[in-house]
Structures are given as C-alpha cells and as structure tokens.
N, C-alpha and C positions, 0 to 999 in steps of 0.2 A: 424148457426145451421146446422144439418147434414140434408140434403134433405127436402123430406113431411112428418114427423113424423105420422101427420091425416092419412094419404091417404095408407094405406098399401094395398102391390099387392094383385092379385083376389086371389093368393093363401095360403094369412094371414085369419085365425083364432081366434078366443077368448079361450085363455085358461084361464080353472079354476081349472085345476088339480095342486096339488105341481109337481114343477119341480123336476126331478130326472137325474141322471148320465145314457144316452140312449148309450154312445161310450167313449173308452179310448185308447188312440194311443200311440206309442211311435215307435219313429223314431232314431234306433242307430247309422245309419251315417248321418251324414247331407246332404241333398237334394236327400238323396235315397229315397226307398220305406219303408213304415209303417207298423207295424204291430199291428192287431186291438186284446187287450184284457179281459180277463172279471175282470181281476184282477189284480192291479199292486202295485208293492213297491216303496213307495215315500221315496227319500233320499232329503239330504240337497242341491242337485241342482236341483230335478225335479223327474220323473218318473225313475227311477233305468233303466239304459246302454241308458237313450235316449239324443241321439245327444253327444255320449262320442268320436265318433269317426268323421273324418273327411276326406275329401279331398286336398290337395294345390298342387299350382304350383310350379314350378320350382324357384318363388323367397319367398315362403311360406305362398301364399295368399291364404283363403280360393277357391276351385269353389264350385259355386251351379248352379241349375238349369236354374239360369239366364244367364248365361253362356256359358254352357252345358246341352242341356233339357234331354240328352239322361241318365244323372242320373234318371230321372223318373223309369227305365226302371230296375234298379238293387234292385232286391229282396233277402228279408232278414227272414231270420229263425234264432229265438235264439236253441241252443242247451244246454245239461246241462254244456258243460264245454267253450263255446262261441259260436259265430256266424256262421250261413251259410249262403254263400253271392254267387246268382247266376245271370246270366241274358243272354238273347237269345244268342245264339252259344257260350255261354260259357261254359267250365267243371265248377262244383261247387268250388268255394272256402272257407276255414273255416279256423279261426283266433281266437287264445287264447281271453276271456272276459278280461284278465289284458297283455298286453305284454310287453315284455322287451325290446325294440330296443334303440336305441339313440336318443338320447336328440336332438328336434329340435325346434326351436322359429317360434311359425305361429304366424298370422296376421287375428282374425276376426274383419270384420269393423276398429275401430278404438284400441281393443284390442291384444296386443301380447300376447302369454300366451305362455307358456313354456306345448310342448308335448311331445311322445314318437313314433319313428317311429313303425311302424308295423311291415315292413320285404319287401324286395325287391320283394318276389314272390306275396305280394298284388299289389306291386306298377306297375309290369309288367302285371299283371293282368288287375287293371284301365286303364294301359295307352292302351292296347291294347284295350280295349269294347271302351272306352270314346274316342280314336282319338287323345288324347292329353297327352303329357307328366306330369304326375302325380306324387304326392305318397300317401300313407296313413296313418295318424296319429291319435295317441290317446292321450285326455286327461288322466293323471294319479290322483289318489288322491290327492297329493302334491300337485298339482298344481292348483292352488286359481284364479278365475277367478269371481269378484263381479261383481252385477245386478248395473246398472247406478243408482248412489248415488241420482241423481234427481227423482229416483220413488221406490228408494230402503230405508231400514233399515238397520244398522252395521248389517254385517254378513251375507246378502243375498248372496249367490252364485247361477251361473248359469252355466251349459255346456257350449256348443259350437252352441248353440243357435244364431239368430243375437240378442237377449237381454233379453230374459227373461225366465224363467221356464217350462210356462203353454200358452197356448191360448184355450180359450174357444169361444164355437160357439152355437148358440143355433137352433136347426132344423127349428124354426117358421122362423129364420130370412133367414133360406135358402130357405125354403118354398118360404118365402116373393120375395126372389133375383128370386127366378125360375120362378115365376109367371109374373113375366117380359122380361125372358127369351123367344127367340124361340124355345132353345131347355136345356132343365132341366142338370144343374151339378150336377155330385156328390158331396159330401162331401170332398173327398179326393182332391178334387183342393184348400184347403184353407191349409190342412194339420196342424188340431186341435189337439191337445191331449185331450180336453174334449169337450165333446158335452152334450149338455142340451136340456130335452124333456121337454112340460110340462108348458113353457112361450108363452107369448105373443113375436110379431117377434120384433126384438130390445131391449128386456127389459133387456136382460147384460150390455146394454149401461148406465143404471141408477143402475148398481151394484156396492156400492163401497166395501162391505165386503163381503164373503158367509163361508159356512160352507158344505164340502163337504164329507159324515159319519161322521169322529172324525175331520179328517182336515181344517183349518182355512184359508183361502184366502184373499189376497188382490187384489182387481181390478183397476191395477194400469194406464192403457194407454191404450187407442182404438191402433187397429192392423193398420197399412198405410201397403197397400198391394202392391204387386210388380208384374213383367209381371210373376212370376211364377204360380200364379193361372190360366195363360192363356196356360198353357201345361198342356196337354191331358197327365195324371200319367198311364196309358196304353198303350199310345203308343208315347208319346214324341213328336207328333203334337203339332205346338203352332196356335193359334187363337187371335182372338182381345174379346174373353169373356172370364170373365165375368166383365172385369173393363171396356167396353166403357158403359154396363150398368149402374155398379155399379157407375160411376163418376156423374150420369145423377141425384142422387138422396143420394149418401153418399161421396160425396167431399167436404173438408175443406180446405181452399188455393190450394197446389198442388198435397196433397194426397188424397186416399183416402182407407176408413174405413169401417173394416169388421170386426169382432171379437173384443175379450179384453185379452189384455196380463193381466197374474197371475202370484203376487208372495203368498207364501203357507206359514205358522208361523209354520211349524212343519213336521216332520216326520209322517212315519204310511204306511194304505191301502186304496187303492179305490179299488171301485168293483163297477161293470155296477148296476144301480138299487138303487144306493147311493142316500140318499135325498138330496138336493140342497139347502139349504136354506140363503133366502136373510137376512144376520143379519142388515146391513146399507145398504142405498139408497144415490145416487150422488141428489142434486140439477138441475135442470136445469140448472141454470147459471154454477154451477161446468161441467156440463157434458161438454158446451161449452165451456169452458176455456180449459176441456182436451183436447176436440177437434182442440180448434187452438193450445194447444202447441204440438202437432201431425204436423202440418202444418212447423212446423219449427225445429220439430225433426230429 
C-alpha cells in the first residue's frame, strides 16, 4: 500500500464540498515552462498545442529537465498565429503553431515517432540558452503516436508526453505533501494539466472514471515521479525535495507516486470552475495492484 493512508499531514482537511476544476495547464514544448488557463480545447491527444513540440539531441533523443534543468527557465506565450518562446538574455523567439521543416524520426522513451523540424534559427536559439547542441521539433497531425495498449483503448493518442494525455493533482494532496514539508512547494514542480479543489488529500488515488463538464475520463495509472519535481521552475535550482519526503510515505518498490495519469473518451472544453465528478471508484485492492504495476512500469 502507498504510505499511512489514516495519518494525513497537519495540513489535510475534511472536504465536503463537490470537487471542481481549481487550475488547467498546458505545457507546448516539453520540459519548458507552462501556461496556466481558464479555458482550453480538448483534442484527441490532450489539451490543444500541449507538449506538440519538443526538444532532441543530436542522435534524436528527447531532452527534458532531467537532463537539462535549465528548460525550467524558457517561457512560453501562445499567440494568435503561434508561440512566443523567451528566456533570461534572450531576444524573443516566435514559431508558426504548424511548421513545415523536415521530416525527423525522434525517440520518446521507448517510442519513435516521425516529426517535423522547426527551423535552424530555433535550433541555434536552444542550443545557445541550453549549453547544449540541440534542435526543435514538432509533432504533426499525421503523425500517430498511441497511449501504451496496457492502460489504453484502440485509438487513444497522445503528444509527446512521456505517456499519457492528462495528469491530474488534487490541492488537498498538495496541502497534505506540504505539511510535511519544511518549506511549502508550489504546484508547478509536479507540472499538472488539471488540478482538483474540493477533495479530500489522496482521493484521485480511488478514481477510476470522472467526468470533467461534458468530458469523460479515465484514471488509468498513479504518476512515478522523477528528479524533475526536485527543480526549482523559477530558477532551475535542483534540491533533494520533495521526493526524499514523498518516498517516506508514497513509495511502491522503487517508485514513487503523486498524481494520476488521464486518458479522456472525447473531445470538447474545460474551463476552471468545471464540476468534477466521481462517476466509478478503484477498490482497495485495485488501487494496489495499480500501484505495484507502477513499481515495474
């Protein structure tokens, strides 16, 4: 089982209110900076331009923060006709929402997926902020990149996520994490696209379905978190929190677990202030079955 389920930190609460939609993120390049909205269009991979774009090396291996913390650091403005992408001593840079470059085959995790280059002047751009020879790529429509068959449905797709659509987080449980902290994190070190007001702390862990406005969820796999929650998304400082905590009390074998990956049954809108509702509940013994097959995911 995951920790002291009983024992919740001094800074958990009893909620009795319906949970609601409190934060909606959507992150367009991978391991950059987020942007927080009140309203977003849900396509058939996730939150519309989030994580469409990417970073790789020189043999066309995703980088992310783990890596490179200094992604933290590169901020992003949509505009109407594409992105504005800036970060300390840099001139701004800004890059068509669809581009047209050449065909390159990257490498996330264990997936290849066929993308599209950017344009050298992004790629001189990364390589000089980041220190490291870079470039930048986009995924295109075309190109089909399904959610792992073991927690998916024919036809789920995902960006360029490391797996899946959505991670949800619910404040109580950050509440809960901080109260065991010495000093309180933000939200933005777990880098959620939905945040949930309104629950008790942990209680996404016993969500197997929800319904979020019109939209249908499935809650397929607790999140095994990695050293990137341990960089400072302000300043690209790393630390040893908040996983030497979090292991003290949400470790399963050799991960450990914060959130719950989402996949969605449908297109549509979210908007902050959306009800939440729990339509199916996990079992006990289901949550820890998910929980160990986490452990060897």
């Amino acid at each position: 089982m995951i920790g002291d389920r009983t024992t919740p930190g001094p800074e958990a609460r009893r909620h009795d209110t319906e949970p609601s939609l409190s934060g909606l993120y959507v992150y367009p390049i991978k391991s950059c900076g987020g942007i927080s909205l009140h309203t977003a269009e849900v396509d058939e991979r996730g939150i519309r331009h989030d994580r469409r774009w990417m970073l790789v090396d020189e043999a066309g291996v995703f980088l992310s923060q783990r890596e490179v913390p200094r992604l933290a650091l590169v901020g992003i403005r949509m505009a109407d006709d594409g992105l504005l992408v800036d970060a300390p001593g840099m001139t701004a840079l800004s890059m068509p929402f669809e581009p047209e470059g050449e065909s390159i085959l990257a490498r996330v995790w264990d997936d290849l997926v066929e993308t599209l280059r950017v344009g050298r002047e992004a790629d001189r751009w990364f390589t000089r902020f980041l220190g490291v020879p870079c470039r930048l790529v986009y995924l295109p429509d075309r190109s089909v990149r399904p959610v792992d068959p073991d927690y998916a449905e024919p036809g789920d797709r995902v960006g360029l996520s490391d797996g899946f659509p959505f991670l949800m987080i619910s404040e109580a449980s950050l509440a809960d994490l901080n109260g065991r902290l010495d000093k309180p994190l933000p939200m933005d070190r777990f880098r959620p696209n939905l945040v949930v007001r309104g629950c008790g702390p942990f209680a996404e862990d016993g969500w197997r379905r929800i319904r979020i406005g019109a939209i249908t969820f499935r809650v397929v796999k607790p999140c095994a978190r990695c050293k990137i929650t341990t960089v400072d998304q302000a300043s690209a400082a790393e630390g040893k929190e908040p996983l030497r905590t979090l292991a003290r009390y949400r470790k399963v074998g050799s991960k450990v677990l914060f959130g719950q990956n989402l996949v969605h049954d449908g297109t549509g809108v979210l908007s902050v202030g959306d009800a939440v509702q729990n339509i199916s509940s996990s079992s006990s013994t289901e949550i820890a079955n998910a929980s160990a097959a986490c452990s060897t995911s």
